[in-house]
C-alpha positions in Angstrom: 0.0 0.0 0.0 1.2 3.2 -1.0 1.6 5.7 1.8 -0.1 9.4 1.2 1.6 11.8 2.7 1.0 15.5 3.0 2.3 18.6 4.7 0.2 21.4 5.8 1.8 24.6 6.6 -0.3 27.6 8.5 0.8 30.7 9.5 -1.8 33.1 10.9 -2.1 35.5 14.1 -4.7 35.2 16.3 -5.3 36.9 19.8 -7.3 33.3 20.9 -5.0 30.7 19.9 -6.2 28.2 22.4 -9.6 28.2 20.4 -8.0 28.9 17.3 -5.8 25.6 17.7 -8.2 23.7 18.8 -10.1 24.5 15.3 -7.1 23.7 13.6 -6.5 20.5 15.2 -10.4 19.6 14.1 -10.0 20.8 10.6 -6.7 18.5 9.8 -8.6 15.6 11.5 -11.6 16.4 9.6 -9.3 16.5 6.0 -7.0 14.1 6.7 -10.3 11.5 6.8 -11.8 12.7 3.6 -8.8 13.0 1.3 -7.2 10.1 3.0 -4.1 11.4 4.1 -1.7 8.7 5.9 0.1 11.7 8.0 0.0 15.3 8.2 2.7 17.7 10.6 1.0 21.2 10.9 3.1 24.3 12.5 1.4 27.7 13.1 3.8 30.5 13.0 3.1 34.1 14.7 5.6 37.0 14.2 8.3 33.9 13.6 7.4 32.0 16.8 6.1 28.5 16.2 3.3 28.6 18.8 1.7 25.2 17.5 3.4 22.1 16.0 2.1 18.6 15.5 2.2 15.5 13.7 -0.5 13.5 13.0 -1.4 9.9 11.5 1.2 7.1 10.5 4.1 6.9 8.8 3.8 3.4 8.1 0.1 2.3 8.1 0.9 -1.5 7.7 3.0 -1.0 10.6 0.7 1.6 13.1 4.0 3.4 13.5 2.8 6.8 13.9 4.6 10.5 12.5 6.6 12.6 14.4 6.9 15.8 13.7 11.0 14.6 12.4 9.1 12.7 9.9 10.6 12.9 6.8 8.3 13.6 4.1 8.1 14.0 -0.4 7.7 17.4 -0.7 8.7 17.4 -4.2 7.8 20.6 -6.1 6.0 22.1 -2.7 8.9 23.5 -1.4 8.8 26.5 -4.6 6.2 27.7 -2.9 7.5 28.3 0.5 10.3 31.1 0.8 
């Protein structure tokens, strides 16, 4: 079985980040169901301070071994985007 692996990257400012995370956390679980995404690590970012970061799923789904956020992932062409 091929493993599907994706990497969500957030940045926002909020003045409720408790809340804010919690619909984060919600949303990935939510996504990661309905696109069938094997693992996920998702780091918000505020004024260059990583103020949530978490992996999600498995790395190896035959397995049950689950991500880490030193996971290493296929980013391929992805990374063009991010400067």
């Amino acid at each position: 079985m091929k493993l599907k692996l994706s990497i969500l990257i957030l940045l926002f400012s909020s003045f409720c980040y408790e809340q804010s995370l919690q619909q984060i956390d919600q949303l990935i679980e939510k996504e990661m169901k309905s696109d069938q995404v094997a693992a996920i690590v998702v780091a918000v970012i505020d004024f260059g301070e990583i103020v949530h970061l978490r992996a999600n799923g498995f790395r190896d789904l035959e397995k049950k071994t689950k991500a880490s956020i030193n996971t290493p992932f296929h980013i391929a062409s992805v990374s063009k985007t991010v400067l």
